[in-house]
C-alpha positions as a printed NumPy array, in Angstrom:
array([[ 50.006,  36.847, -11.111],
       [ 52.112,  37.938,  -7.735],
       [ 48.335,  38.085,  -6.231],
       [ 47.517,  34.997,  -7.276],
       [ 50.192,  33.542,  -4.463],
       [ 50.411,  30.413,  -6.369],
       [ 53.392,  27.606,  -5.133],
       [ 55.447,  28.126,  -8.2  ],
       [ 56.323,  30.747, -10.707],
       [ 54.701,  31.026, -13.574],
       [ 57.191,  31.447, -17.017],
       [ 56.057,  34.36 , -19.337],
       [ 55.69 ,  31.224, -22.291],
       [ 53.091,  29.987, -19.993],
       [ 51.281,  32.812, -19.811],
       [ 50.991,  33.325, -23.837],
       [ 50.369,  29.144, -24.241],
       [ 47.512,  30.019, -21.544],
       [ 46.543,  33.369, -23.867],
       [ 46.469,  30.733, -26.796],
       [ 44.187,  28.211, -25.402],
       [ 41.686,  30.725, -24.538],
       [ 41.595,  32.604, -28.008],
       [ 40.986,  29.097, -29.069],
       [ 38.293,  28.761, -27.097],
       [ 36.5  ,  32.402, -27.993],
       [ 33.854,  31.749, -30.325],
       [ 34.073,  33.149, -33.991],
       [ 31.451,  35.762, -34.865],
       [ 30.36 ,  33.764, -37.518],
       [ 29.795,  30.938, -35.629],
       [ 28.003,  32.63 , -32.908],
       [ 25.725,  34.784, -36.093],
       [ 24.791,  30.67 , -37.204],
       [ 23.807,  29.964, -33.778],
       [ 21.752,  32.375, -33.143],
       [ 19.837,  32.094, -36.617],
       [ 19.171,  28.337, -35.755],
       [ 17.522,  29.431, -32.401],
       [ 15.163,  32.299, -34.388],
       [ 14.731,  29.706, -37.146],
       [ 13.212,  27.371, -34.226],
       [ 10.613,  30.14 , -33.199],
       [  9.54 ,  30.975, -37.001],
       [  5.652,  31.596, -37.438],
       [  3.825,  29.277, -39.734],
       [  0.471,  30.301, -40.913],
       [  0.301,  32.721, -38.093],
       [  1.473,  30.2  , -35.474],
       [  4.253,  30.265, -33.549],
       [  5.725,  26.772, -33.394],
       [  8.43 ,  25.421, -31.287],
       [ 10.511,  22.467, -33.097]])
């Protein structure tokens, strides 16, 4: 954070609120394992043709 060179200090609870909003943000693997079904389910064959929804 030193690197950084930022005007004021940053507290070690902002740090782990900061930590906290990004695990938020991280995708469950479930969520991501729906997603990507949905996007194979749009390129599905049917009757030997490949359709896009």
């Amino acid at each position: 954070m030193q690197k950084a060179r930022l005007a004021a200090p940053i507290t070690e609870a902002q740090i782990r609120l900061a930590q906290g909003f990004l695990r938020e943000l991280d995708p469950d693997v479930s969520d991501l394992h729906n997603l990507q079904q949905r996007y194979n389910d749009l390129f599905l064959p049917e009757d030997g043709v490949h359709w896009l929804h």
